[in-house]
C-alpha angles and dihedrals in degrees: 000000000000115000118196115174110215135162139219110267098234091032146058097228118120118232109196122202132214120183115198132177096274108016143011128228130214119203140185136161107221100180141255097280088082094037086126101051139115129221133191129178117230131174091351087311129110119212122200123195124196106167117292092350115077121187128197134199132169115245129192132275117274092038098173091179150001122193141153127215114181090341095315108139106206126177125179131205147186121249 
């Protein structure tokens, strides 16, 4: 397993990557402020919705799936 820290480039949160055999996920912890939002990916961009604020972010090529548990952005993606 390989790890990278990264962050979004208009923001300070820390986006963790983990690269597996057959996916990579992509990780941030965004706070509990948005622990009730939503978040879809569209066109290579994800879209996180926490009540009247919305944040967007570009993601990688192959996203199998975005979801967000307690304001844990987690994206997965296909290697």
């Amino acid at each position: 397993m390989k790890t990278n820290m990264q962050r979004f480039s208009d923001r300070n949160d820390e986006l963790r990557r983990q690269d597996y055999e057959t996916e990579t996920l992509l990780v941030a912890d965004l706070g509990t402020e948005i622990s009730d939002a939503t978040v879809d990916a569209v066109d290579g961009t994800a879209i996180v919705v926490a009540g009247e604020n919305q944040q967007e972010f570009a993601v990688p090529e192959g996203v199998r799936a975005v979801t967000i548990n307690n304001g844990v952005l987690t994206i997965e993606v296909a290697r």
